[in-house]
C-alpha positions in Angstrom: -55.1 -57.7 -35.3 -57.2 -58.0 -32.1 -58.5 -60.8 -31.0 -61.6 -59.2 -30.1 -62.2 -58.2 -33.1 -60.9 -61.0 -35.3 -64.0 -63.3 -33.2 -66.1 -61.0 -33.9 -65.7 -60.9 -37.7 -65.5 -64.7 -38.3 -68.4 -64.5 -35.9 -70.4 -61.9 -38.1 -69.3 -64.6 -40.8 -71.0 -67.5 -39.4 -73.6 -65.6 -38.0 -74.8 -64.7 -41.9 -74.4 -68.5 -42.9 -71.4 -67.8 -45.0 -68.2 -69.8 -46.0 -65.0 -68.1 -47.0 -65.5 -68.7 -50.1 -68.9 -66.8 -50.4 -67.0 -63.8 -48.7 -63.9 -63.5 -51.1 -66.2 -63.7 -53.9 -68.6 -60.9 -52.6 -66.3 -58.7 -51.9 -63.1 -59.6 -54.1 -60.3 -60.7 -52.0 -58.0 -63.9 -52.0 -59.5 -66.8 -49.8 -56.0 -67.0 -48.1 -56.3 -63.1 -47.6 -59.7 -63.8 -45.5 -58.5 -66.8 -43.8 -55.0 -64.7 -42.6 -57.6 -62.1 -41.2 -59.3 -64.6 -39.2 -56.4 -66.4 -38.2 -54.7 -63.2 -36.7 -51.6 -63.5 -38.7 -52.8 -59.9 -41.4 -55.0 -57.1 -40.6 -57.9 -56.0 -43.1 -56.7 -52.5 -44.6 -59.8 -49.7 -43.2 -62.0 -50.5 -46.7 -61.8 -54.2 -46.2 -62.7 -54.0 -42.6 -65.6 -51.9 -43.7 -66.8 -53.7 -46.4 -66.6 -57.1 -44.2 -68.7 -55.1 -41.7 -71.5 -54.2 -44.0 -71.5 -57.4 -45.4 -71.9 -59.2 -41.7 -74.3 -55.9 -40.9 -71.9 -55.5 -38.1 -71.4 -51.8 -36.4 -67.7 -50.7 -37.0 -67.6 -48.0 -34.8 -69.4 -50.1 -32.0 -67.0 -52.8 -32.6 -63.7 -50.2 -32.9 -65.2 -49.1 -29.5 -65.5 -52.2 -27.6 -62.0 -53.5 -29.3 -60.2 -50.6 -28.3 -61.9 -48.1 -26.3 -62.8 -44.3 -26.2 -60.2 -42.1 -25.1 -61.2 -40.2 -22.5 -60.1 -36.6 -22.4 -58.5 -36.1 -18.5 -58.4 -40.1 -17.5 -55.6 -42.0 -17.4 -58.4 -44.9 -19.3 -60.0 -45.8 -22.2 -63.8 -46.6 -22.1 -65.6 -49.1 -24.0 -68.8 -48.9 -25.3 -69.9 -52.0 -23.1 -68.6 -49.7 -20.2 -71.1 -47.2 -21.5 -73.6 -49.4 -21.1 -72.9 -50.6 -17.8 -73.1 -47.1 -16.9 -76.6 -46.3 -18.5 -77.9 -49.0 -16.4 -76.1 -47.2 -13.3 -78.0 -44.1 -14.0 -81.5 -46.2 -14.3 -81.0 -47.5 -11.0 -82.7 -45.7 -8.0 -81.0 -44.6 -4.9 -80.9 -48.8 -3.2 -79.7 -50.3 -5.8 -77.0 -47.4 -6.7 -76.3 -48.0 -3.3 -76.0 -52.0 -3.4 -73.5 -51.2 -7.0 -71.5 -48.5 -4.9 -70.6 -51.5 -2.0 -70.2 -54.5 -4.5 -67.8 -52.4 -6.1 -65.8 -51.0 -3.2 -65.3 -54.4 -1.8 -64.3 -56.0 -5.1 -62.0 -53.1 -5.6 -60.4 -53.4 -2.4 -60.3 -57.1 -2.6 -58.7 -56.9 -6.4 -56.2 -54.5 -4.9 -55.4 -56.6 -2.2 -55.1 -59.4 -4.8 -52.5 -57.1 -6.9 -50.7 -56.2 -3.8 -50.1 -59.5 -2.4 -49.1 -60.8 -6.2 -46.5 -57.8 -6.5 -44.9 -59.2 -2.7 -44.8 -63.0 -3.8 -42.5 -61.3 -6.8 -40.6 -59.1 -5.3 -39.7 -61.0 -1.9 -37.4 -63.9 -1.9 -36.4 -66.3 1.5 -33.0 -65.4 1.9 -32.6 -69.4 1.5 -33.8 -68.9 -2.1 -31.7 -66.4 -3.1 -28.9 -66.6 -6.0 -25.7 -67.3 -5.1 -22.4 -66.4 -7.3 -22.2 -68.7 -9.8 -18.8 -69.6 -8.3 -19.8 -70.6 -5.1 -17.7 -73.6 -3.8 -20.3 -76.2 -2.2 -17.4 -79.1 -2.4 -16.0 -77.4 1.0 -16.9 -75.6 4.2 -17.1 -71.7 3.2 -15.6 -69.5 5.3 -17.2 -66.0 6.6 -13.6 -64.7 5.3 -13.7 -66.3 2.0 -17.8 -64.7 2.0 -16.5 -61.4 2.5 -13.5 -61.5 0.0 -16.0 -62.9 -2.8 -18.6 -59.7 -1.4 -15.6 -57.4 -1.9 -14.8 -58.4 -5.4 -18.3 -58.6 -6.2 -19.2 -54.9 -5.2 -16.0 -53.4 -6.6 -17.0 -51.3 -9.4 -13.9 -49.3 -9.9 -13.1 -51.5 -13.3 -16.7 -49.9 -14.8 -15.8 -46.8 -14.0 
């Protein structure tokens, strides 16, 4: 199940004062069947979820939302109703304060990007003193560029594959 939303049931729980006991009871499941759900290790089936929802007068289709998003119909994303949000707030703001939004977010974008970027190098490059070697490489004697080249050679001869 997801995370978010397994917090945010035992959260509903605790939030209403009530032990797993008190829940199983109300709404006639096993206690071990409540405490997998919370645990992560079973998913409720859609009238359990449901039920537990009403019964922690939690919003299911808030909590769907912000667990999973809202497809978006031509975007490569999902939005979340906490994105929603974020946006009605956008829409409240006058033209300074859209502006200050519009140059935080530019610069973090540019600086996450950056981030990403320099992340992806760090992977993909290696110092050519780092890289593997054959397995076989002799380090008990001086290796020859000859006895490099020969080991190359066999290395790159695919003809056995083919």
């Amino acid at each position: 199940m997801n995370s978010y939303l397994i917090g945010k049931l035992k959260e509903g729980r605790l939030n209403k004062g009530l032990k797993q006991s008190d829940v199983t009871r109300l709404i006639g499941i096993k206690n071990t069947t409540l405490s997998n759900y919370e645990n992560g290790n079973t998913e409720p089936d859609m009238d359990t979820f449901l039920k537990l929802c009403r019964l922690y007068d939690l919003n299911y289709s808030e909590l769907l939302g912000d667990a999973y998003g809202y497809k978006v119909p031509g975007c490569s994303f999902d939005i979340r109703s906490s994105d929603i949000k974020m946006i009605s707030k956008y829409h409240r703001l006058d033209d300074h304060g859209k502006e200050m939004v519009n140059i935080v977010l530019e610069k973090e974008y540019e600086r996450s990007v950056a981030l990403a970027d320099q992340k992806a190098d760090n992977i993909i490059k290696m110092d050519s003193h780092i890289q593997p070697k054959a397995a076989h490489a002799r380090t008990d004697i001086e290796v020859t560029e000859e006895m490099n080249q020969h080991d190359d050679d066999i290395m790159s001869d695919d003809s056995e594959w083919e």
